[in-house]
C-alpha positions as CSV (number, residue, x, y, z in Angstrom):
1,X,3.6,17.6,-11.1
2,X,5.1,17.2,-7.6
3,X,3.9,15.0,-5.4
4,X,2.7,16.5,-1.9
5,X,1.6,14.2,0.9
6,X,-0.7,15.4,3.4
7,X,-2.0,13.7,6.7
8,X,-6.0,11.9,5.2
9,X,-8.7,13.1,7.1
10,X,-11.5,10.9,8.5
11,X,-13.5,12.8,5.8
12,X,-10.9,11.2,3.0
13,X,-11.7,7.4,4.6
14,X,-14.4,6.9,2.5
15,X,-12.6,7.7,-1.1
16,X,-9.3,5.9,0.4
17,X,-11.6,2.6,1.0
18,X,-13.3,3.1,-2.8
19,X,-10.2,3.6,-4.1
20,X,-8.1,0.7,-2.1
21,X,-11.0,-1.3,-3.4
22,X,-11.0,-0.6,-6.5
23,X,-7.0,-0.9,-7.3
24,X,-6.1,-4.2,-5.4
25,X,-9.7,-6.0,-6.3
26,X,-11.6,-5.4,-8.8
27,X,-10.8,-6.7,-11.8
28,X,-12.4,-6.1,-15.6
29,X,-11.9,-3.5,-17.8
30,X,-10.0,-0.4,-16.0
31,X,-8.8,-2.7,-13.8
32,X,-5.0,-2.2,-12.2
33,X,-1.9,-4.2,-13.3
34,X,-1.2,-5.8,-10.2
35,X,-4.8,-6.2,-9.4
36,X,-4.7,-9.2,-5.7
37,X,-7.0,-12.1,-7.9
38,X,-6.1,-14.6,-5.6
39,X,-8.2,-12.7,-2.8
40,X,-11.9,-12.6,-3.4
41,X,-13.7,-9.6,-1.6
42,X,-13.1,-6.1,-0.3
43,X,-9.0,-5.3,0.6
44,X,-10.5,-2.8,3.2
45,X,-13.7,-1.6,4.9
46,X,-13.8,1.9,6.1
47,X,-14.2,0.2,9.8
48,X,-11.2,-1.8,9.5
49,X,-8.8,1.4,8.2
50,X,-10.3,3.0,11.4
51,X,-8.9,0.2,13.5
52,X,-5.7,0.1,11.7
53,X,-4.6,3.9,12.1
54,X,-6.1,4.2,15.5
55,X,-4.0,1.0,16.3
56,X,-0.7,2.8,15.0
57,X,-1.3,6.4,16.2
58,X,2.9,7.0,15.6
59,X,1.7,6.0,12.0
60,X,0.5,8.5,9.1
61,X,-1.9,7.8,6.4
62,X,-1.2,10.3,3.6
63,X,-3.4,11.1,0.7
64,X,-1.6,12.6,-2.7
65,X,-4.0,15.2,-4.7
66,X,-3.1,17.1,-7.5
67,X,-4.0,21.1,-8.0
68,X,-7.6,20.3,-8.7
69,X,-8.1,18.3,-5.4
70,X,-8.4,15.1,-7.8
71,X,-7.5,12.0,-5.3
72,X,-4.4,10.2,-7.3
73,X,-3.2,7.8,-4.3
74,X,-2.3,7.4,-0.9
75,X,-0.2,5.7,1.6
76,X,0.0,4.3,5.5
77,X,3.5,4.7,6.4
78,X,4.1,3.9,10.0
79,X,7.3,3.4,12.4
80,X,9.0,0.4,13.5
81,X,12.1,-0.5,15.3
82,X,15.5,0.1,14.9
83,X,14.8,3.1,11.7
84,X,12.7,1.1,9.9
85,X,9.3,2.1,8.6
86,X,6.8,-0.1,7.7
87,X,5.0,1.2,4.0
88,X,1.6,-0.3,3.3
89,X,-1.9,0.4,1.2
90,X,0.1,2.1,-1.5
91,X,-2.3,2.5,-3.8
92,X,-2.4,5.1,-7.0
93,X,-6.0,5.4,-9.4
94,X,-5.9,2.4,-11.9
95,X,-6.7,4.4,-15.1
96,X,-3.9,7.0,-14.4
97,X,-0.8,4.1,-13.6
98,X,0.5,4.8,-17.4
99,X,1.6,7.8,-16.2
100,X,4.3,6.7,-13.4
101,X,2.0,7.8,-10.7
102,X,3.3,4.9,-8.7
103,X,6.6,5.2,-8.6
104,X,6.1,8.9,-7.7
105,X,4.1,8.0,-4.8
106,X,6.8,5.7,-3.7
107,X,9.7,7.9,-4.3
108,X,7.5,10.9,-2.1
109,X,6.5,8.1,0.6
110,X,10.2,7.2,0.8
111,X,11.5,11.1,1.3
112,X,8.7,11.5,4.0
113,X,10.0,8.3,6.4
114,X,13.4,9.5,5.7
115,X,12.4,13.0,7.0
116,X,11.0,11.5,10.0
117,X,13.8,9.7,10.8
118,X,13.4,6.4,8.6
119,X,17.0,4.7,7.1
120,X,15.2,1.9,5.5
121,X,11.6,1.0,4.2
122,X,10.2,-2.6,5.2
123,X,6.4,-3.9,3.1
124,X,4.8,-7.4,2.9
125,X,3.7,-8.7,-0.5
126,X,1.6,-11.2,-0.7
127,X,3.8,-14.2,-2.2
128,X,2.3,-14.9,-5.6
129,X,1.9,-11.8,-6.5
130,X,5.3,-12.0,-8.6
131,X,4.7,-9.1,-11.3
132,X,4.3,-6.4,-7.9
133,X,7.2,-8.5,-6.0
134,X,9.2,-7.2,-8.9
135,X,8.1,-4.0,-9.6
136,X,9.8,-3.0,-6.3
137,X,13.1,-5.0,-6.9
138,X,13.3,-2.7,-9.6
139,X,12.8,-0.1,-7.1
140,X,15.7,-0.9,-4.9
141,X,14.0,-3.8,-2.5
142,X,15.0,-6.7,-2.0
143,X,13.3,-9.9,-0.5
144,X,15.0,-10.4,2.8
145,X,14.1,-13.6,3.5
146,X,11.6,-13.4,5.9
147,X,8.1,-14.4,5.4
148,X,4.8,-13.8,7.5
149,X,1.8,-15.6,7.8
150,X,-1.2,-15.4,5.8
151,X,-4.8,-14.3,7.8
152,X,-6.2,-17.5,7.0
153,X,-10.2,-17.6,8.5
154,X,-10.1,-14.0,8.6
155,X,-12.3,-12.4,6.0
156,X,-11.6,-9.3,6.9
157,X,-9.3,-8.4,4.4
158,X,-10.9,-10.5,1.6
159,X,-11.5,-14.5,1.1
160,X,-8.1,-16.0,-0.1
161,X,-9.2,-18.6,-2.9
162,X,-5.7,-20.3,-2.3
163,X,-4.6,-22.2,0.3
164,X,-0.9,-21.6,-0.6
165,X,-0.5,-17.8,0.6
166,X,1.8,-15.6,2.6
167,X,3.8,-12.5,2.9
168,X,7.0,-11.8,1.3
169,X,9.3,-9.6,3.5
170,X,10.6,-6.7,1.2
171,X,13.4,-4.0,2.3
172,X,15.3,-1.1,1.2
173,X,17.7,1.1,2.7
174,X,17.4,5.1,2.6
């Protein structure tokens, strides 16, 4: 199955939320791998995802669904300076990540910045989150040394239940 990227809708902001949700969050059975349990509370709220692509209107969010129209995943991939791209909310259905659904949408999210001019990918991942952090090394990124920091006091993305957090700096080139 080939993965094909088309621009969401605002009629798709509702399934990207539930589905955000539901990968980074929740937790329980059906639950994903790399599920964010240091961060209590919703990773998005359709409000906020309004404000974030209206804030990068050079910026795409990109839904993947297969031949059926079944939502698998979806992306925010948005330009920065100097050929880098900024990749973010990459998020595939938790009871489908056995079948490399992932990677796929990493590898497509990657050929769509370098069609649009990318030569390297830049993410943040939140610090502790070691098992994700190395995921992507084994994708080709590498930490690069920079960190950013945390949104402490706002609750917007969820309530950290650590006081210890950050962002990670990944990169890759294309």
């Amino acid at each position: 199955m080939d993965v094909e990227l088309k621009p969401a809708a605002e009629a798709d902001y509702p399934a990207i939320v539930a589905l955000t949700n539901r990968a980074f969050r929740q937790t329980g059975e059906g639950a994903s791998w790399n599920v964010e349990d240091v961060i209590a509370g919703d990773r998005i709220t359709e409000g906020l995802l309004r404000e974030e692509v209206a804030g990068a209107p050079d910026g795409h969010l990109l839904i993947w669904r297969d031949a059926a129209g079944e939502h698998l995943g979806h992306v925010r991939l948005e330009p920065m300076a100097d050929g880098a791209w900024y990749l973010g909310m990459l998020t595939v259905r938790p009871d489908r990540q056995d079948q490399k659904l992932g990677r796929r949408l990493l590898a497509a999210a990657e050929d769509f910045a370098r069609g649009h001019g990318a030569d390297r990918i830049r993410m943040t991942v939140v610090n502790v989150r070691d098992t994700l952090i190395a995921w992507y090394e084994r994708r080709g990124y590498a930490r690069t040394g920079e960190t950013e920091p945390f949104p402490y006091g706002d609750d917007r993305f969820g309530t950290p239940t650590r006081d210890d957090l950050c962002f990670v700096v990944l990169e890759r080139g294309l």
